[in-house]
C-alpha positions in Angstrom: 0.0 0.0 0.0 1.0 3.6 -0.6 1.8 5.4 2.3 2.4 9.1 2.9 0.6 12.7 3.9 -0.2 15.7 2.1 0.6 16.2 -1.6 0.3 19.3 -4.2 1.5 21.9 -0.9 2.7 25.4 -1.7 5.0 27.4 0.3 5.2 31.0 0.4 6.2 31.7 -2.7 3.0 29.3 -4.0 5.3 26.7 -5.9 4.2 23.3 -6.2 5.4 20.4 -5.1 7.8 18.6 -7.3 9.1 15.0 -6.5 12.3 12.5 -7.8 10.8 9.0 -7.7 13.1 6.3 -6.6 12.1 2.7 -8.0 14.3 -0.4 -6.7 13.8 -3.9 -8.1 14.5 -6.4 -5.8 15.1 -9.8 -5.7 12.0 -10.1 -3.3 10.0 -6.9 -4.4 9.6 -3.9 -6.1 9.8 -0.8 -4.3 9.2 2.7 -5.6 9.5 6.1 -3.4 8.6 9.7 -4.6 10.8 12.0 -2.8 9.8 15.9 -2.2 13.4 17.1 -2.9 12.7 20.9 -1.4 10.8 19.4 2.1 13.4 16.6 2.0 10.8 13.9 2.7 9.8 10.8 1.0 6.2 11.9 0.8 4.3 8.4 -1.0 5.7 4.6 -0.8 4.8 1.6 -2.5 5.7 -1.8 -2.9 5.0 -5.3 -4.7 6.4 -8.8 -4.4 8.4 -10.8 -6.9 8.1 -14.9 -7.4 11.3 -16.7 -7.8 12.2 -19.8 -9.4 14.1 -21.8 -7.3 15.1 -26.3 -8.3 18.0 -27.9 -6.9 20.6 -27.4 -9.3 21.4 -24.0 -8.1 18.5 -22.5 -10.9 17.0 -19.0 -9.6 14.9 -17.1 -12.3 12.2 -14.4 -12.3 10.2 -13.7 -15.5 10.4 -10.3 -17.3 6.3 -10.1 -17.0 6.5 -9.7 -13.2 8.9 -6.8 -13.3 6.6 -5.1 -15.5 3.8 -6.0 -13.1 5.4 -5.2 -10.3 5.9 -1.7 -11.5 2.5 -1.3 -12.5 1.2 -2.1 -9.0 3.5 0.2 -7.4 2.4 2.9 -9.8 -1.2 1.9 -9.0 -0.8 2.3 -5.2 0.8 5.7 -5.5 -2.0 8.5 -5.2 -2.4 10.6 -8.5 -1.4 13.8 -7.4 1.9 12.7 -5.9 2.4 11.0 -9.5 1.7 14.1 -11.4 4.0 15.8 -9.2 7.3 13.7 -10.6 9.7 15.4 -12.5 12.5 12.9 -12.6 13.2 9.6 -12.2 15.6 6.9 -11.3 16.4 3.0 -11.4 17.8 1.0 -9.0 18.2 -2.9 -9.7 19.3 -6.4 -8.4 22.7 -7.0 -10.1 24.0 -9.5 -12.5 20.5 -10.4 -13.9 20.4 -11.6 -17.8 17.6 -10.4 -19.1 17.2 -11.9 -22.7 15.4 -9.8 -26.1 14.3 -10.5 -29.6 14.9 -6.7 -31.6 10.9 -6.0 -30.4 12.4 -6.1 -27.2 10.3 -9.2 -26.1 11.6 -11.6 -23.5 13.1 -14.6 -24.9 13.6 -16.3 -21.6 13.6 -16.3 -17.6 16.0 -14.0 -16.4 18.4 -15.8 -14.6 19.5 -13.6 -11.6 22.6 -13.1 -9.4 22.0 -15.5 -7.4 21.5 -18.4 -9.7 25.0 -21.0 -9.2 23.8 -23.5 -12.1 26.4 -22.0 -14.7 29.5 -23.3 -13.2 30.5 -25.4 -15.6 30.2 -22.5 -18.1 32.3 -20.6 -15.7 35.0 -23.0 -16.1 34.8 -23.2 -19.6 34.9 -19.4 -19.8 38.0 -19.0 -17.3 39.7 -22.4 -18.9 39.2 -20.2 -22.7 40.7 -16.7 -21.6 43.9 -18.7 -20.0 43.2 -19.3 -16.3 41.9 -17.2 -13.6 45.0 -15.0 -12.9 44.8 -13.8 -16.8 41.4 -13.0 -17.1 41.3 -10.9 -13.7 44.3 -9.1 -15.6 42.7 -8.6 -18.6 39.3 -7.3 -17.2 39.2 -7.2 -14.1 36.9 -9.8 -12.7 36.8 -13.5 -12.0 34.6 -15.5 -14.0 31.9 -16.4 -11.3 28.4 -18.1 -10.9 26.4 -15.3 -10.6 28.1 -12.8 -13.1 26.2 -12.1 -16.2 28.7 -13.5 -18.6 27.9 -17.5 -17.7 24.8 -16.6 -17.9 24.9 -15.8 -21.9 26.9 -18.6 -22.5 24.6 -21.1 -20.6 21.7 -19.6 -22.9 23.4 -20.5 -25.9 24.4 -24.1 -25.0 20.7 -25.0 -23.5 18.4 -22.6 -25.1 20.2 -22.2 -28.9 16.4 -21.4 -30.5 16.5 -18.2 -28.1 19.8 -17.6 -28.2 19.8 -17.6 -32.4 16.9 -14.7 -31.7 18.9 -12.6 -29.4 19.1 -8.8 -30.4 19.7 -7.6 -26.8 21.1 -8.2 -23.4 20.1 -5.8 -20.4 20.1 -6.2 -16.7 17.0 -5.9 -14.7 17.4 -2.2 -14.1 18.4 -1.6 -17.8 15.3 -3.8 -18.2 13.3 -0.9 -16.4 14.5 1.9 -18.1 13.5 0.2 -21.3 10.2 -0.5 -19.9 10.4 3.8 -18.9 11.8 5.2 -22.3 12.0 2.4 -25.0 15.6 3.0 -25.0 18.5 0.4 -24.7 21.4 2.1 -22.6 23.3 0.5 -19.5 25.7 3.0 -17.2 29.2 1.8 -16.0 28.1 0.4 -12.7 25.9 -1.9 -13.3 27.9 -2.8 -16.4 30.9 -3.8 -14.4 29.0 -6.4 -12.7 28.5 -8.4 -15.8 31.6 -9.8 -16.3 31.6 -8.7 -20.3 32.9 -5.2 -19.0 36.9 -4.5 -18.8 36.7 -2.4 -15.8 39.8 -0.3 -16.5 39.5 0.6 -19.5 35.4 1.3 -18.8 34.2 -0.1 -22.3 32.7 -3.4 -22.8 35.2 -6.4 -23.2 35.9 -7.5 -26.6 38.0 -10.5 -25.2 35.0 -12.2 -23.4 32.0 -11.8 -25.7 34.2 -13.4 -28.0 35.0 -16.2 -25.9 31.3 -16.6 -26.2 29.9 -16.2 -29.5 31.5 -13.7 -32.1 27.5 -12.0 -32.0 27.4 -11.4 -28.3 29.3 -7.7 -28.7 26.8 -6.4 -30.8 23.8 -7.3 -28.2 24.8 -5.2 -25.4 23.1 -1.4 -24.9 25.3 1.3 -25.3 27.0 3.1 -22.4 25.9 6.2 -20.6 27.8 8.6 -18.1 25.7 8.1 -14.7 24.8 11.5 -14.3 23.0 11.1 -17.9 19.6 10.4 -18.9 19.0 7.3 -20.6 15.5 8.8 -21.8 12.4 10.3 -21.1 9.3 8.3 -20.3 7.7 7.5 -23.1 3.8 8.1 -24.0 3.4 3.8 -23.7 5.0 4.0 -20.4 3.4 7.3 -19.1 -0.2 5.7 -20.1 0.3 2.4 -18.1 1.5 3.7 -15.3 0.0 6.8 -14.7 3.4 8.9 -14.7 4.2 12.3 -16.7 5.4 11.7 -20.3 8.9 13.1 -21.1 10.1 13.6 -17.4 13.9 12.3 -17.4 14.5 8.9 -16.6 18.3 8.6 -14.8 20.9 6.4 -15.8 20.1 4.4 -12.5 22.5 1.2 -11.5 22.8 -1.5 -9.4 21.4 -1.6 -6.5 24.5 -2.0 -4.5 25.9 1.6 -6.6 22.2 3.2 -5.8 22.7 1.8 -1.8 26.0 3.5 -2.2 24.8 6.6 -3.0 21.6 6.2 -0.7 24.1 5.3 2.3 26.7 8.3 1.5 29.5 6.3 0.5 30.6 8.7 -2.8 33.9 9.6 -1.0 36.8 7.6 0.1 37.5 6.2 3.5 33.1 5.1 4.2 31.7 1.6 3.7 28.6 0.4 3.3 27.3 -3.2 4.7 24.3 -4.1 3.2 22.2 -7.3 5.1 19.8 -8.5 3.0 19.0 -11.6 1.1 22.6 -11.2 -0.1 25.3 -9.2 1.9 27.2 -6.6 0.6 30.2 -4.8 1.6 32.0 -2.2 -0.6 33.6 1.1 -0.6 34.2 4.7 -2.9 37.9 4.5 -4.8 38.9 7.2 -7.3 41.1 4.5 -8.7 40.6 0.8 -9.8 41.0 -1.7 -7.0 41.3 -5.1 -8.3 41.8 -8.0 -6.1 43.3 -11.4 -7.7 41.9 -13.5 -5.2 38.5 -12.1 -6.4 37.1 -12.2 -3.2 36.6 -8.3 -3.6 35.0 -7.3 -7.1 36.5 -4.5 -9.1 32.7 -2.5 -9.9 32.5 0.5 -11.2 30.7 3.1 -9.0 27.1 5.0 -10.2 28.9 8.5 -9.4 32.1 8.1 -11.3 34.8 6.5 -9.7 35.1 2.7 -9.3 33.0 0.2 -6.0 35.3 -2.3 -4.5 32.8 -4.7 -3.5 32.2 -8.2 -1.5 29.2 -9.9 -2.1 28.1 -13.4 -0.5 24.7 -15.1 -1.2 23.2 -16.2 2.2 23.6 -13.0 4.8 20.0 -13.2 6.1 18.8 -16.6 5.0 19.9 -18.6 7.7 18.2 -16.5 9.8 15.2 -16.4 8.1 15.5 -20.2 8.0 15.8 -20.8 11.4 13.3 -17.8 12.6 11.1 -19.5 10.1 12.0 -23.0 11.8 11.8 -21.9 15.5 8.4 -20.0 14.7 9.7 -16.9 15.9 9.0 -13.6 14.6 12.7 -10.9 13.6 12.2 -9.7 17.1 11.5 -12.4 18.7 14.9 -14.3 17.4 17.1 -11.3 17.9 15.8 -11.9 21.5 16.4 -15.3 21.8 20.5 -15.0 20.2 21.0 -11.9 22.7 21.2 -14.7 25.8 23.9 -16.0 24.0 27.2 -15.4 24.5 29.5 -14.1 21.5 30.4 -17.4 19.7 27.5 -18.5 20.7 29.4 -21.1 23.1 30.9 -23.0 20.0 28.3 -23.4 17.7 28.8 -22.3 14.4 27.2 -22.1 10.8 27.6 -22.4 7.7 25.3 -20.4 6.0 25.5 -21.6 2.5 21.8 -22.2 1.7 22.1 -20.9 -2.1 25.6 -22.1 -2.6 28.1 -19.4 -2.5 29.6 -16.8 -4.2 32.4 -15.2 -1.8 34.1 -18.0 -1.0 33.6 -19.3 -4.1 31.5 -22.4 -3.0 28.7 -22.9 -5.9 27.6 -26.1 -4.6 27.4 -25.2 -1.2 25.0 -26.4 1.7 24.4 -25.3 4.6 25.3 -26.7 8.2 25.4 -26.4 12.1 28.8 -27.5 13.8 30.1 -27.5 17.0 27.2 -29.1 18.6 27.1 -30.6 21.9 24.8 -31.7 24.6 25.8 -28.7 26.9 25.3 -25.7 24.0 22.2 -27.5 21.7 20.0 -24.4 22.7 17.4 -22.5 20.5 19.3 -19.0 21.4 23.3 -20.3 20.5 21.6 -21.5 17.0 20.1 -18.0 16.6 23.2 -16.3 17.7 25.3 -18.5 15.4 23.1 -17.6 12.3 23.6 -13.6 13.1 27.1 -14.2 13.4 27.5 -16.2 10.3 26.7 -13.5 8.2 29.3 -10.9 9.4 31.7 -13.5 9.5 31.2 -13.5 5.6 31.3 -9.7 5.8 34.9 -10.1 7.3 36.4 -11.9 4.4 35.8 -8.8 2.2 36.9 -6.3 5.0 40.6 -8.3 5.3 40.4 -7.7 1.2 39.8 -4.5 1.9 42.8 -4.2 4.2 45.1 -6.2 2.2 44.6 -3.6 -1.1 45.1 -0.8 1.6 41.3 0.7 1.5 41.7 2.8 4.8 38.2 2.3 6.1 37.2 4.7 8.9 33.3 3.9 9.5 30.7 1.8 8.0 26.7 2.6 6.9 24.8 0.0 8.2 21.8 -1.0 5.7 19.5 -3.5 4.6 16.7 -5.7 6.8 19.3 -6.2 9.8 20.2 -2.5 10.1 18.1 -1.3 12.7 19.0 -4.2 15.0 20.9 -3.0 17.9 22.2 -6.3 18.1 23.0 -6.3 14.4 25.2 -3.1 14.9 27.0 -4.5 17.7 27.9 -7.9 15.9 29.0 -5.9 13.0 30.9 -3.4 14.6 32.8 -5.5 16.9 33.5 -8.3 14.0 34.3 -5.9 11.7 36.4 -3.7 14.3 34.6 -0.1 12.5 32.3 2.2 13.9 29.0 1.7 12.6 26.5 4.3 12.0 22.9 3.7 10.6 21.4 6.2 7.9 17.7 7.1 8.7 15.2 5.6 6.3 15.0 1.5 5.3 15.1 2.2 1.6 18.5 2.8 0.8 18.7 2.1 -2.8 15.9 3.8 -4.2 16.5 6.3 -1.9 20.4 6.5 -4.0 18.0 6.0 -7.1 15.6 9.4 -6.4 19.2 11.3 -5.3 20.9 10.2 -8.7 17.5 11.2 -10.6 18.2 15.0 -9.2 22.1 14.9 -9.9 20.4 13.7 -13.5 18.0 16.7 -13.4 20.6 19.3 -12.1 22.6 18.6 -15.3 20.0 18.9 -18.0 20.5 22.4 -19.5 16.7 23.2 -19.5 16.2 22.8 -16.4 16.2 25.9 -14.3 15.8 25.1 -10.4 17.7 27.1 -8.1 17.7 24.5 -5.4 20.2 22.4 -7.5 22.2 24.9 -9.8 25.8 23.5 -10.2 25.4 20.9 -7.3 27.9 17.7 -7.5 26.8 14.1 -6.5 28.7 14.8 -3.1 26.8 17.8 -2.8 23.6 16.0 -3.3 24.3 13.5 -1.1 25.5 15.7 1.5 22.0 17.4 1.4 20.0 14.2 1.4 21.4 11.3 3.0 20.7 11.6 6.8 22.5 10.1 9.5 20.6 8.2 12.3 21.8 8.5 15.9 25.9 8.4 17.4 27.7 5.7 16.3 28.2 2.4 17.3 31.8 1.8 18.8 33.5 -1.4 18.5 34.5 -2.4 22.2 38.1 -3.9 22.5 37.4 -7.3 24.7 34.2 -8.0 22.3 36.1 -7.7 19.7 39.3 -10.1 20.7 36.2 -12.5 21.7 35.0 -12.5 18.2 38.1 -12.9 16.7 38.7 -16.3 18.4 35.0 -17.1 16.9 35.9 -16.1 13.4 38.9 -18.3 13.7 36.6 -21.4 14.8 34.4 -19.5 12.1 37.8 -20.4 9.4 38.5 -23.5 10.7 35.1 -25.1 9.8 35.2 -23.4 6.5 38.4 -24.6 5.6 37.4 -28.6 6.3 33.9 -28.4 4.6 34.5 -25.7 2.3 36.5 -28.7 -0.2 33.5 -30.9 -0.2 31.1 -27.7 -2.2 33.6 -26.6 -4.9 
């Protein structure tokens, strides 16, 4: 349902309202914000759920008709005078997505999303054709990895050749969005770098990898936009279905780990953001390349410029949403029960692989409880254990981050765990960083309506006082608040959880052979 106040006010001057809507497509749901950029106030909220398609060999796939669904049920919920009041807009979306089209931009297939692991044979093929792992980080950048969009292409050609044969064009789900918005096939440097068909360097798309995959693959992808451009204006289809002004700007938008980026603040060097959702995310601003040739950390480009050092594993909340879900317990409930535990939850640990892994690179993982005995086999260790899995996973990318020297001096907390006081204490005393939380739950299409305006403030007919000759910092600095003091790491915490990460290790190292 939409939610929000009054809509269409007037100030003393009797201007109207004018709003940047923020739309995120999630792995779970569509969300879509209207921001009132001069009151600085999300003023109307909506959202819709997503299906996924989820068999045992690692398959995960949504189908382009519920994004387009989605969006029109957000529109729907959104009250028309809020939606009249829009005058930009921007796209946030679920990386690493393949989303397949014929040249009338119809769907040829399921999208196969970022956290589908069934192409890892075609990531061995790929990585065994460019010359081993160490030479194709070196050429662009980026292992080749279940998950990345690259495999995905391939996989398409060797099961689904009658589709492949028909491809005209390859987009991610928020390129899918904007198409949806303008008609218009563009992709921006971000969410490009995520594909693994982008050298990230150089900032062009790879010539060396869409040939290792068919000779027609180069000529499929959209062309490249700066991330302050537009990549259209809604169009008069898209304005009629979903009840939006026709030829407002629509944003180059991005991933929605570059939109959380510029949602949580983190456009400068020295902040990190730690996203926990479905997937974690950890990743930083660096006004220089920062590849990693362990590819643990991956070398993105950032929405604002500059490039997105970035750690992403697959199972950050699922383990506990799998044992809330087993225990009965509601999210407060379980934080409850794991805050009688002890840090380390007296031994117990997990292995929170429920979706196989990205980071480490474990495609075929599974999932398991260890250290189980008769004195710790309580309901609130387990709990505790699942919490502390997922930062544990978090801390893998933060010694990556230390190992390339990233000087990190606080982190953004974001994502369904952020508000957690327990959550903030895990992370900041695993991690060893301050943590602060930025107000608001919707960080990427919050990042989405922000990069929308620094869209807007660059369009030469646009005469608005409010953002004359402001820069992406500038924006940000305007509109991303800050909840509360930080979150200190405390000293004899920490040294406690880093004897658990250890036991955390030690466990991974044994089992982690047996999902390769």
């Amino acid at each position: 349902m939409a939610e929000g106040g009054k809509y269409g006010y007037g100030d003393s001057m009797g201007e109207t309202m004018k709003t940047v809507c923020g739309i995120d497509l999630g792995t779970q749901s569509c969300k879509v914000v209207l921001y009132d950029y001069r009151a600085k106030k999300i003023v109307a909220s909506s959202q819709a759920a997503i299906e996924m398609i989820a068999e045992n060999d690692g398959t995960r796939e949504q189908k382009a008709e519920w994004y387009r669904g989605a969006l029109a049920r957000c529109f729907a919920a959104l009250p028309e005078d809020a939606k009249a009041a829009i005058v930009a807009l921007g796209v946030s979306g679920q990386q690493h997505g393949f989303v397949p089209l014929d040249e009338r931009g119809t769907a040829l297939y399921q999208i196969k999303l970022w956290c589908d692991t069934s192409t890892a044979e075609e990531c061995r093929e790929l990585t065994a054709a460019a010359g081993g792992e160490e030479r194709i980080i070196a050429g662009a950048g980026l292992p080749m990895r279940p998950g990345y969009t690259a495999p995905k292409v391939l996989w398409l050609k060797k099961h689904k050749p009658d589709a492949f044969k028909r491809l005209a064009h390859i987009l991610l789900p928020h390129d899918y969005v904007n198409f949806l918005l303008t008609g218009e096939y563009t992709a921006e440097y971000g969410d490009a770098s995520g594909t693994a068909l982008f050298d990230i360097r150089k900032r062009v798309w790879s010539e060396q990898i869409c040939a290792l995959i068919d000779p027609a693959v180069r000529a499929c992808l959209p062309r490249l936009i700066e991330a302050s451009a537009p990549a259209g204006t809604v169009s008069a289809a898209a304005a009629a279905e979903f009840g939006i002004p026709q030829g407002v700007p629509v944003a180059a938008g991005g991933g929605d780990n570059m939109m959380g980026a510029v949602g949580t603040g983190t456009v400068t060097d020295g902040v990190l953001t730690l996203s926990l959702g479905t997937s974690g995310t950890l990743y930083g601003y660096s006004d220089s390349p920062v590849i990693d040739q362990t590819g643990n950390l991956a070398a993105f480009c950032s929405s604002t410029g500059g490039w997105l050092p970035l750690l992403c594993t697959m199972n950050c909340t699922v383990a506990s949403e799998e044992f809330r879900t087993l225990f009965g317990l509601d999210v407060r409930a379980f934080d409850a029960e794991a805050a009688k535990a002890p840090v380390g939850a007296q031994g117990i640990v997990v292995l929170p692989f429920f979706n196989g892994e990205r980071t480490p690179n474990l495609p075929n993982g599974r999932a398991s409880v260890n250290g189980i005995s008769a004195a710790n086999c309580t309901r609130e260790n387990i709990a505790r254990g699942a919490l502390e899995s997922a930062i544990f996973g978090m801390r893998i990318g933060m010694e990556g981050f230390h190992t390339l020297g990233f000087k990190a001096r606080e982190i953004r907390l974001t994502g369904g765990g952020a508000k957690s006081p327990l959550w903030q204490s895990i992370s900041a005393n695993v991690l060893r960083l301050p943590v602060r939380v930025p107000s608001g739950t919707e960080a990427a299409a919050m990042g989405a309506a922000i990069q929308a305006l620094w869209c807007l403030a660059g369009l030469p007919a646009v005469q608005d006082p409010d953002l004359s000759g402001l820069s992406i910092k500038d924006l940000v600095d305007q509109h991303v608040v800050l909840e509360g003091a930080l979150v200190e790491p405390e000293e004899k915490t920490a040294r406690a959880y880093d004897e658990a990460y250890e036991t955390y290790s030690r466990y991974l190292r044994a089992l982690g052979p047996l999902y390769k």
